[in-house]
BASE-515510 format. One record per residue (C-alpha): residue number from 0; residue in one letter; y, x, z. Coordinates in Angstrom, 3 decimals, padded with zeros to 6 digits, always signed. Each point is the difference from the previous one (the first is absolute). Layout:
BEGIN
<atom><seq>NUM</seq><type>A</type><y>Y</y><x>X</x><z>Z</z></atom>
...
# end
This chain:
BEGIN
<atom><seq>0</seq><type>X</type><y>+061.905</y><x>+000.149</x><z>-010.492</z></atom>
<atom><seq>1</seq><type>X</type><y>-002.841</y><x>+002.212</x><z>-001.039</z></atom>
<atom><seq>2</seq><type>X</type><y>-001.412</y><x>-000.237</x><z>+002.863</z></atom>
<atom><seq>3</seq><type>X</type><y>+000.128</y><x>-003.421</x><z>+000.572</z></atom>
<atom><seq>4</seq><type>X</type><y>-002.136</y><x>-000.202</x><z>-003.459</z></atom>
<atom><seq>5</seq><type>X</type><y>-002.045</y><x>+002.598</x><z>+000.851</z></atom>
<atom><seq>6</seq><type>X</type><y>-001.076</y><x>-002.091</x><z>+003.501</z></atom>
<atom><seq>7</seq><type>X</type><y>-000.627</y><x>-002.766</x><z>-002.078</z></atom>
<atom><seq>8</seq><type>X</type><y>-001.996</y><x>+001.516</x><z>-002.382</z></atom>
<atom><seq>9</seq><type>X</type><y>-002.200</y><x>+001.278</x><z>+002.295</z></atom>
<atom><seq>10</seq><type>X</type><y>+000.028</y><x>-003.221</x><z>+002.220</z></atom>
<atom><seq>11</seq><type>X</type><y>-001.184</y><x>-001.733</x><z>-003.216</z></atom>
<atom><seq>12</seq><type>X</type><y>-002.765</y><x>+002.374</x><z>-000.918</z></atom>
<atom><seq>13</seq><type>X</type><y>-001.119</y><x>-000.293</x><z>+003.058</z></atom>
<atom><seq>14</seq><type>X</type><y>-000.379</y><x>-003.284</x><z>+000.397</z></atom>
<atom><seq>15</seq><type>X</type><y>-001.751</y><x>+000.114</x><z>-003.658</z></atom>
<atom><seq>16</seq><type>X</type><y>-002.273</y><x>+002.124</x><z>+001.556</z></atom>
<atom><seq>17</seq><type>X</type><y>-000.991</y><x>-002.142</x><z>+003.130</z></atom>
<atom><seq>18</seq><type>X</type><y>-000.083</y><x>-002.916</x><z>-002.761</z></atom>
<atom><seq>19</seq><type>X</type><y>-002.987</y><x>+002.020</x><z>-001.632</z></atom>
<atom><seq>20</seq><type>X</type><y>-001.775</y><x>+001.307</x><z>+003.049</z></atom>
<atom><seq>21</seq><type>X</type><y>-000.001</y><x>-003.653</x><z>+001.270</z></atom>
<atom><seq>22</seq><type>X</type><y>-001.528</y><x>-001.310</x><z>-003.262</z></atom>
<atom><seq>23</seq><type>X</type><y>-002.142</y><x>+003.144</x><z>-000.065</z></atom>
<atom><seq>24</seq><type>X</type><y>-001.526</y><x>-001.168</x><z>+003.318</z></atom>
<atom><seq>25</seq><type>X</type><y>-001.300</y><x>-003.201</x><z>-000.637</z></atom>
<atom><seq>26</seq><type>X</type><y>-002.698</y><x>-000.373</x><z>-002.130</z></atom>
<atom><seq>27</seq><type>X</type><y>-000.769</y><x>-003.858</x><z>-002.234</z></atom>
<atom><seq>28</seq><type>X</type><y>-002.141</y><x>-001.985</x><z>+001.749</z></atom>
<atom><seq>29</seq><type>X</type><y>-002.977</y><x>-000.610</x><z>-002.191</z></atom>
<atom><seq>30</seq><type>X</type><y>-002.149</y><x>-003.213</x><z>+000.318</z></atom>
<atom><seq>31</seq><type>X</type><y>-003.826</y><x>-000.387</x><z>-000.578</z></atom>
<atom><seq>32</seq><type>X</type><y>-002.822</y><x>-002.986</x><z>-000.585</z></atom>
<atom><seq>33</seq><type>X</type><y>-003.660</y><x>-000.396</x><z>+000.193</z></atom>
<atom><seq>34</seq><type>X</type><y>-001.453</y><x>-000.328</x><z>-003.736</z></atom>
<atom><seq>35</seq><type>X</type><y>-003.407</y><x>-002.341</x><z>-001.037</z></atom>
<atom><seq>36</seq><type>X</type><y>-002.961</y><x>+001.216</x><z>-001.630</z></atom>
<atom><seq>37</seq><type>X</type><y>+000.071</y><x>+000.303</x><z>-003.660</z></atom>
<atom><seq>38</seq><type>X</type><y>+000.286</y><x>-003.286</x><z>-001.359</z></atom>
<atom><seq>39</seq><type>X</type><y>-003.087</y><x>+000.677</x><z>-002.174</z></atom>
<atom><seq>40</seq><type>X</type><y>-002.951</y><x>+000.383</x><z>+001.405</z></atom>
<atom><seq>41</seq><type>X</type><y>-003.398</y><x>+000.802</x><z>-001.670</z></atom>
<atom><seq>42</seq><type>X</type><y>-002.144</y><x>-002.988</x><z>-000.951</z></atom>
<atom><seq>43</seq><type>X</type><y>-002.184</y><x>+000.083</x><z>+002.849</z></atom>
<atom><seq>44</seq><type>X</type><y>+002.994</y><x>-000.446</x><z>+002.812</z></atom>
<atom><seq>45</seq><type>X</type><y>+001.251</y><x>-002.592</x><z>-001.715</z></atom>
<atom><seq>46</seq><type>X</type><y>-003.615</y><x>-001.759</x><z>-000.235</z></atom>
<atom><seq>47</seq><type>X</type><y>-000.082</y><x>-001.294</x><z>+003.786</z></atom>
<atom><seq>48</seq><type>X</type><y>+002.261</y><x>-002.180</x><z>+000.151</z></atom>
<atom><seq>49</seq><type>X</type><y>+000.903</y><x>-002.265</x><z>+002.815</z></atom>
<atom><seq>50</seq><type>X</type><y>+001.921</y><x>-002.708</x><z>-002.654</z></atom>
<atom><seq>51</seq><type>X</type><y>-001.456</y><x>-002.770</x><z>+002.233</z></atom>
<atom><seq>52</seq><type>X</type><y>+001.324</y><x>+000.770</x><z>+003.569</z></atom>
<atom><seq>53</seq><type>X</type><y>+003.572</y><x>+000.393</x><z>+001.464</z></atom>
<atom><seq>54</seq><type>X</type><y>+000.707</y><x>+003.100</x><z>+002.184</z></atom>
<atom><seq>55</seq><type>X</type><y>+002.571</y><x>+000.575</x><z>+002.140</z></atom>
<atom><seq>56</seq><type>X</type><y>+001.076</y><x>+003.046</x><z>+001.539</z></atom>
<atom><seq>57</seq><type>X</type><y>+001.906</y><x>+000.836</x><z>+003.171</z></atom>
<atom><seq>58</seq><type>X</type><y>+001.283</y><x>+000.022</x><z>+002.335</z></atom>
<atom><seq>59</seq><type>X</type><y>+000.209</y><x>+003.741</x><z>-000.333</z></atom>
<atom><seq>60</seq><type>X</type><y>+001.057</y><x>+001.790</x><z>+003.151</z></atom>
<atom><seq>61</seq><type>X</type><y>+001.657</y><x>+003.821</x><z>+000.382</z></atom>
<atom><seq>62</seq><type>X</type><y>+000.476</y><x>+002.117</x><z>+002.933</z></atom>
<atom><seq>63</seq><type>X</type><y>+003.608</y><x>-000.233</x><z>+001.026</z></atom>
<atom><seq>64</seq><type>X</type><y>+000.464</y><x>+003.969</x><z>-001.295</z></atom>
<atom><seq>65</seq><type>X</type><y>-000.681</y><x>-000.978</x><z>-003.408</z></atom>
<atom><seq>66</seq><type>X</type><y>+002.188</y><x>-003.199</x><z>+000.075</z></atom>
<atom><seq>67</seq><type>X</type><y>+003.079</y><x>+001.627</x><z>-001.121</z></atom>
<atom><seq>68</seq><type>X</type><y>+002.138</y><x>+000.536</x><z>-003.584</z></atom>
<atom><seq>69</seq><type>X</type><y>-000.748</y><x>+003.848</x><z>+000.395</z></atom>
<atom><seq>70</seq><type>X</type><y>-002.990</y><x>+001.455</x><z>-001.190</z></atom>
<atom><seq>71</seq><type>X</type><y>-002.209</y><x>+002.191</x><z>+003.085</z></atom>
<atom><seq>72</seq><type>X</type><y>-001.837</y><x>+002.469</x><z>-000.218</z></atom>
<atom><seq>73</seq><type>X</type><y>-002.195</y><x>+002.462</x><z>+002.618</z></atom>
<atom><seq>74</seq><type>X</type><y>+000.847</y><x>+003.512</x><z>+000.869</z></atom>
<atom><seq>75</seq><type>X</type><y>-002.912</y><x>+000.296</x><z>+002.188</z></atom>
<atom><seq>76</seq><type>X</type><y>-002.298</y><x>-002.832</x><z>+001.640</z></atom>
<atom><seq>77</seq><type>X</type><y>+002.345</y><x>-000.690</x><z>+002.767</z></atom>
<atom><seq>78</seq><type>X</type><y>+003.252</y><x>+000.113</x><z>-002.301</z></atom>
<atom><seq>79</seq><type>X</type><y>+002.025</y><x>-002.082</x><z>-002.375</z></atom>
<atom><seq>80</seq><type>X</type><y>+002.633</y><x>+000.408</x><z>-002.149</z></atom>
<atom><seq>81</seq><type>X</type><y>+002.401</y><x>-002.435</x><z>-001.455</z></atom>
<atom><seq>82</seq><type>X</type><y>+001.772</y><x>+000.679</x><z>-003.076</z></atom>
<atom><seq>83</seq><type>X</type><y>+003.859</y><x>-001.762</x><z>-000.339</z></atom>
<atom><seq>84</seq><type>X</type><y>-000.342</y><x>+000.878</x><z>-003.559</z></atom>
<atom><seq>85</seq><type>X</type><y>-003.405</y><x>-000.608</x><z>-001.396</z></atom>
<atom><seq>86</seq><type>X</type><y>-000.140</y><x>-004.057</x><z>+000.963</z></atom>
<atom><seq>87</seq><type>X</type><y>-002.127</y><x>-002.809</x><z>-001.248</z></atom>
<atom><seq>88</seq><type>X</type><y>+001.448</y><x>-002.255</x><z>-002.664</z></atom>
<atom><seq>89</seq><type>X</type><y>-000.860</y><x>-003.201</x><z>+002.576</z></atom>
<atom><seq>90</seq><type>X</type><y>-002.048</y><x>-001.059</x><z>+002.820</z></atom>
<atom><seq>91</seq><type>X</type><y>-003.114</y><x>+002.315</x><z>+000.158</z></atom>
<atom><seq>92</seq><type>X</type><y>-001.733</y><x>-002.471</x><z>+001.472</z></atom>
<atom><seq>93</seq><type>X</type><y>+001.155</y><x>-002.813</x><z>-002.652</z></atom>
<atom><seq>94</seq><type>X</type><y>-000.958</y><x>+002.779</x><z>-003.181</z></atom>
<atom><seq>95</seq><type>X</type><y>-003.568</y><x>+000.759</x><z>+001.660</z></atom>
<atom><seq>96</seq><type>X</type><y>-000.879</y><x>-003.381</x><z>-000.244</z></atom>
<atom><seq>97</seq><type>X</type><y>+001.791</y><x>-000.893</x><z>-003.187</z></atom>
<atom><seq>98</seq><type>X</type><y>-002.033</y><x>+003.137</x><z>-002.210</z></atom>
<atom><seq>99</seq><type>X</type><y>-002.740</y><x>-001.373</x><z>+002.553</z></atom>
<atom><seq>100</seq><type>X</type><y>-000.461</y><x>-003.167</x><z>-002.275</z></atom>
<atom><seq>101</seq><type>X</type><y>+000.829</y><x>+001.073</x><z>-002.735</z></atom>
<atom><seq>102</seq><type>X</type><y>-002.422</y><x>+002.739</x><z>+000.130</z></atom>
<atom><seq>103</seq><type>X</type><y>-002.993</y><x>-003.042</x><z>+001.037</z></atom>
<atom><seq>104</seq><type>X</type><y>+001.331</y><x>-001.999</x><z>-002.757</z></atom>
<atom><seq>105</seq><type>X</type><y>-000.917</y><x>+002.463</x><z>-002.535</z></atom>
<atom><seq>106</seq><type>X</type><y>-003.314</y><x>+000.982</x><z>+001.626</z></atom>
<atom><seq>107</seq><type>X</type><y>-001.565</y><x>-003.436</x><z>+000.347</z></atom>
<atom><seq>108</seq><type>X</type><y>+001.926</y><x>-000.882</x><z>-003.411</z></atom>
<atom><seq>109</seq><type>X</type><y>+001.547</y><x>-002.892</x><z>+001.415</z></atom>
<atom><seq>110</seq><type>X</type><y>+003.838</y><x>-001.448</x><z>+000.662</z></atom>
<atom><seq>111</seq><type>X</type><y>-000.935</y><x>-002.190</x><z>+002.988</z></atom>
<atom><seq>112</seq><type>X</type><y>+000.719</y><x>+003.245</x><z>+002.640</z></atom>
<atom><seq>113</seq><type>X</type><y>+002.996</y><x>-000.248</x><z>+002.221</z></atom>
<atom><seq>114</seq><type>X</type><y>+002.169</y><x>+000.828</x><z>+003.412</z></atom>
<atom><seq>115</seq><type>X</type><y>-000.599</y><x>-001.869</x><z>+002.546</z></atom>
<atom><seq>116</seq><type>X</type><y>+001.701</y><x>-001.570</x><z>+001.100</z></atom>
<atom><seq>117</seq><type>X</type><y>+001.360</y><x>-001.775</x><z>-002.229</z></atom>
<atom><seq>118</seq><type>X</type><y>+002.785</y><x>-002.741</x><z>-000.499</z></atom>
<atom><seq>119</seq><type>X</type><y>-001.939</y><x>-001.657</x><z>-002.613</z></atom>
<atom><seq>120</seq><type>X</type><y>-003.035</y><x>-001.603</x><z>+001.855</z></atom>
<atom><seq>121</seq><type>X</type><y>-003.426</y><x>+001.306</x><z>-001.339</z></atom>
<atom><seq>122</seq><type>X</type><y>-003.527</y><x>-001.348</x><z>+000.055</z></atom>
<atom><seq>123</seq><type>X</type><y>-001.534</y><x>+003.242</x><z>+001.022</z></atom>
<atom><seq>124</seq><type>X</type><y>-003.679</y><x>+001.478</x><z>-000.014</z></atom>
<atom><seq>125</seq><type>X</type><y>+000.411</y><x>+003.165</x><z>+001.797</z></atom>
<atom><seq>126</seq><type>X</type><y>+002.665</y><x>+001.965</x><z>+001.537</z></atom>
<atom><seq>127</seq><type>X</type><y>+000.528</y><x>+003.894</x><z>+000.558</z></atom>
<atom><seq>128</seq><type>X</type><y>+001.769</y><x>+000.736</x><z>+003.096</z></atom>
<atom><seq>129</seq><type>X</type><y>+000.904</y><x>+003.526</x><z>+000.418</z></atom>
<atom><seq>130</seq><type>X</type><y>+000.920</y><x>+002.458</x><z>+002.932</z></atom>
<atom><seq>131</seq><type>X</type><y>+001.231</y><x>+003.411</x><z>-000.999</z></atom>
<atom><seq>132</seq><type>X</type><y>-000.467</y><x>+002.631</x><z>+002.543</z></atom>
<atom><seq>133</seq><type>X</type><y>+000.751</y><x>+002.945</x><z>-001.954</z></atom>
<atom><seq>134</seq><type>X</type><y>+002.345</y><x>+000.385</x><z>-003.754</z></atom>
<atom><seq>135</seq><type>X</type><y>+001.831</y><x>+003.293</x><z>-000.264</z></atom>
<atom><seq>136</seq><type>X</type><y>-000.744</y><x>+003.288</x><z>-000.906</z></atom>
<atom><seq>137</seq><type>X</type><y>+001.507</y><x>+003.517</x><z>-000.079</z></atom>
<atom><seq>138</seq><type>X</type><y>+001.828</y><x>+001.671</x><z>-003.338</z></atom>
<atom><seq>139</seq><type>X</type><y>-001.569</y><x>+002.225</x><z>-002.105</z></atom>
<atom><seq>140</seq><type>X</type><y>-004.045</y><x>-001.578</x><z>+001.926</z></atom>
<atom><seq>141</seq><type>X</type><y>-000.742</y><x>-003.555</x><z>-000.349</z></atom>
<atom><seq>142</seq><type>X</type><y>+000.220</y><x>-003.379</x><z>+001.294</z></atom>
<atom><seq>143</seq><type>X</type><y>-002.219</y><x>-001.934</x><z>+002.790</z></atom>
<atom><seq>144</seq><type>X</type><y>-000.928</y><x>-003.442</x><z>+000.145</z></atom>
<atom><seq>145</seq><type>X</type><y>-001.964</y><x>-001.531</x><z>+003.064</z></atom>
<atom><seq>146</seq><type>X</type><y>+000.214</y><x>-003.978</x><z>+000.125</z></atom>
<atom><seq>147</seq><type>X</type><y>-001.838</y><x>-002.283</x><z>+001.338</z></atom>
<atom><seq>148</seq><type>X</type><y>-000.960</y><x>-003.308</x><z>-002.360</z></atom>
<atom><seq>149</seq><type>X</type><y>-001.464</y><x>-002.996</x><z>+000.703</z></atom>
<atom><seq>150</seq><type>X</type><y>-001.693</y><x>-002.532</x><z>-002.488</z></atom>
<atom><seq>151</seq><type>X</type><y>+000.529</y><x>-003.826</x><z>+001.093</z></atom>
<atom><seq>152</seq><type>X</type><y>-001.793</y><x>-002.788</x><z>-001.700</z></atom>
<atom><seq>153</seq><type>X</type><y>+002.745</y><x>-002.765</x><z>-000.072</z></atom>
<atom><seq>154</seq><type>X</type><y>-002.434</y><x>-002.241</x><z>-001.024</z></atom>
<atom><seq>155</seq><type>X</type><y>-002.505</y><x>+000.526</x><z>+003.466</z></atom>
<atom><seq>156</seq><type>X</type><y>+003.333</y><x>+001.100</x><z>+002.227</z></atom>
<atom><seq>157</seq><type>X</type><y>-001.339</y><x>+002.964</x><z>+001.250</z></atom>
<atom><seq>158</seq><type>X</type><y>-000.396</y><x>+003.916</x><z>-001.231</z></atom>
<atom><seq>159</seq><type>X</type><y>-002.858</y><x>+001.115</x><z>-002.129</z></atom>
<atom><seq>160</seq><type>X</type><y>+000.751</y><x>+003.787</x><z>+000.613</z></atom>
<atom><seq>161</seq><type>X</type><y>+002.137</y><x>+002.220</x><z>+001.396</z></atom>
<atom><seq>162</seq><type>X</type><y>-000.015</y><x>+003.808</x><z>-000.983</z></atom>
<atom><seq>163</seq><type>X</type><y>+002.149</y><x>+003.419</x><z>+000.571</z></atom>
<atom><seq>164</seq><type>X</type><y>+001.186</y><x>+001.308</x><z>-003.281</z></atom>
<atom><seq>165</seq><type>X</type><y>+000.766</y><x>+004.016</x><z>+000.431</z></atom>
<atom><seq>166</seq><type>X</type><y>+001.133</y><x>+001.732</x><z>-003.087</z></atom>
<atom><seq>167</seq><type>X</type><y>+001.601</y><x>+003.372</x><z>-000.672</z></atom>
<atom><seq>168</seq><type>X</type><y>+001.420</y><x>+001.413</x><z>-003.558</z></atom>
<atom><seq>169</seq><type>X</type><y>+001.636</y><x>+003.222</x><z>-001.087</z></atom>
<atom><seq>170</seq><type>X</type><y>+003.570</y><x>-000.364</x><z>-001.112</z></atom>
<atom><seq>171</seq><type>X</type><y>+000.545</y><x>+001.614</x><z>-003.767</z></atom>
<atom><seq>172</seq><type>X</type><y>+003.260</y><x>+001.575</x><z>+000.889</z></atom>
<atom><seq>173</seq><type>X</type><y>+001.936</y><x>+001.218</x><z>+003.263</z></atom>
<atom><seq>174</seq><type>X</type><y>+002.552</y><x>-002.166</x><z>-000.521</z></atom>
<atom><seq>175</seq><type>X</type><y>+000.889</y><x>-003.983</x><z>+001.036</z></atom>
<atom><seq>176</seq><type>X</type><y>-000.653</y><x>-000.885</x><z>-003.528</z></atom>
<atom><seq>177</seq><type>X</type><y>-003.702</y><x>+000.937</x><z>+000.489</z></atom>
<atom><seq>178</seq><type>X</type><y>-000.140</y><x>-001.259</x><z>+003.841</z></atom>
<atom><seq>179</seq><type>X</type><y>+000.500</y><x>-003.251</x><z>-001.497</z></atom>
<atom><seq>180</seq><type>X</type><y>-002.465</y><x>+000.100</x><z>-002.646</z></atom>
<atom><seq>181</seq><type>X</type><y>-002.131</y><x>+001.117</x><z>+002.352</z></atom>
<atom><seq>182</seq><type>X</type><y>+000.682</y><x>-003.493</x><z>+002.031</z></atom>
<atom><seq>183</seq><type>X</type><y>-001.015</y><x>-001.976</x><z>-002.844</z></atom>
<atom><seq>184</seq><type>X</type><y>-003.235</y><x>+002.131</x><z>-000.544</z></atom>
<atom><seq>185</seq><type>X</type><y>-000.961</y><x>-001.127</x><z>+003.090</z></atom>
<atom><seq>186</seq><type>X</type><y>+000.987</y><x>-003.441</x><z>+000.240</z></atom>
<atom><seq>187</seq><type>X</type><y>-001.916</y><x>-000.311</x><z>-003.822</z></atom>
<atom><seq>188</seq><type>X</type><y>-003.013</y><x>+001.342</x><z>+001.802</z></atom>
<atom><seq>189</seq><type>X</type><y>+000.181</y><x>-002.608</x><z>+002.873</z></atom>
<atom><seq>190</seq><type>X</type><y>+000.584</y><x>-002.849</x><z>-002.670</z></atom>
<atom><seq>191</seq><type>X</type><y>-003.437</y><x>+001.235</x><z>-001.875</z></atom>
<atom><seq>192</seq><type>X</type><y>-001.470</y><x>-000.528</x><z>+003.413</z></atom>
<atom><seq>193</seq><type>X</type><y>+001.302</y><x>-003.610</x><z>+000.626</z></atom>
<atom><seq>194</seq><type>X</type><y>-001.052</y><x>-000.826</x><z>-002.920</z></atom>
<atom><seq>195</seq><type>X</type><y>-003.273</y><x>+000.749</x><z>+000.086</z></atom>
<atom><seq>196</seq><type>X</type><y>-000.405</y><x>-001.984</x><z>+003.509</z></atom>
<atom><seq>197</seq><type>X</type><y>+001.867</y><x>-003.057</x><z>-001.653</z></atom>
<atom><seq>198</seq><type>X</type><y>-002.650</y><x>+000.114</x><z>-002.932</z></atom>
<atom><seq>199</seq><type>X</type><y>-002.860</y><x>+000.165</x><z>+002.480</z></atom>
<atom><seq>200</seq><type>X</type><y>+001.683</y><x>-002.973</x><z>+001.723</z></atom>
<atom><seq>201</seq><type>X</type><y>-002.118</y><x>-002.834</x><z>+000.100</z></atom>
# end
């Protein structure tokens, strides 16, 4: 009899223990989103504004490696790593071009910015369409953008520029946290830049 409650003594602390080890092994998935600029912005931003025009922006394209819930990053130039636990909180794709207007919004000071396309049909001046070659970096470095934008004048139905937009930033810690921050550095840096192209617009 006592050994009979012995065995299962030591069947059940075992099996406590596999219980913890399993839990131990698994770490919480943690989930991450772009940010906008500051919503205020010194009196000189906020001066050249596009109030009169509607802008659309998309479609935005991303290479098939960054299409994905997980976030990657580089180990070297030939290598990437994807993260099961460090995931954005939706479609990269869908947040890039989301902080995207919003970020053009508050530049040119105006609310008539928005995806494209879009179910709601729009009488639009210009449209942004964007192809993202490069949007990752490496923990405890920085983050790379390289796109590829084009201007088109809705109006005359045919581009008024095209550019490459290459951009690098440092990220502020080693950790996911500040590879993310890092994203939005860059993508705020590449909204200052369509910005200023959309206010040259004629």
């Amino acid at each position: 009899m006592m050994n009979l409650r012995g065995n299962r003594r030591i069947t059940g602390a075992m099996a406590g223990l596999f219980m913890l080890a399993g839990c131990g092994s698994t770490p919480p998935t943690a989930f991450y989103t772009l940010s906008p600029l500051s919503a205020s912005l010194p009196t000189a931003q906020t001066s050249a504004s596009r109030s009169d025009v509607t802008i659309g922006v998309g479609p935005v394209t991303v290479p098939e490696f960054l299409d994905r819930p997980q976030i990657v990053t580089r180990t070297t130039a030939n290598r990437l790593d994807v993260d099961e636990f460090h995931r954005w909180g939706g479609s990269l794709q869908e947040d890039f071009a989301r902080v995207l207007v919003e970020n053009l919004s508050r530049l040119l000071a105006t609310n008539r910015v928005s995806v494209y396309p879009n179910p709601e049909p729009l009488d639009l001046r210009y449209r942004i369409v964007i192809d993202i070659q490069q949007f990752d970096g490496r923990l405890g470095e920085g983050v790379t953008l390289n796109a590829i934008w084009t201007l088109l004048d809705e109006k005359a139905g045919k581009p008024s520029l095209t550019r490459r937009f290459e951009y690098q930033t440092p990220a502020a810690s080693a950790d996911y946290e500040g590879l993310v921050a890092a994203h939005s550095a860059a993508l705020e840096a590449f909204s200052r830049e369509l910005a200023d192209a959309l206010q040259n617009a004629r």
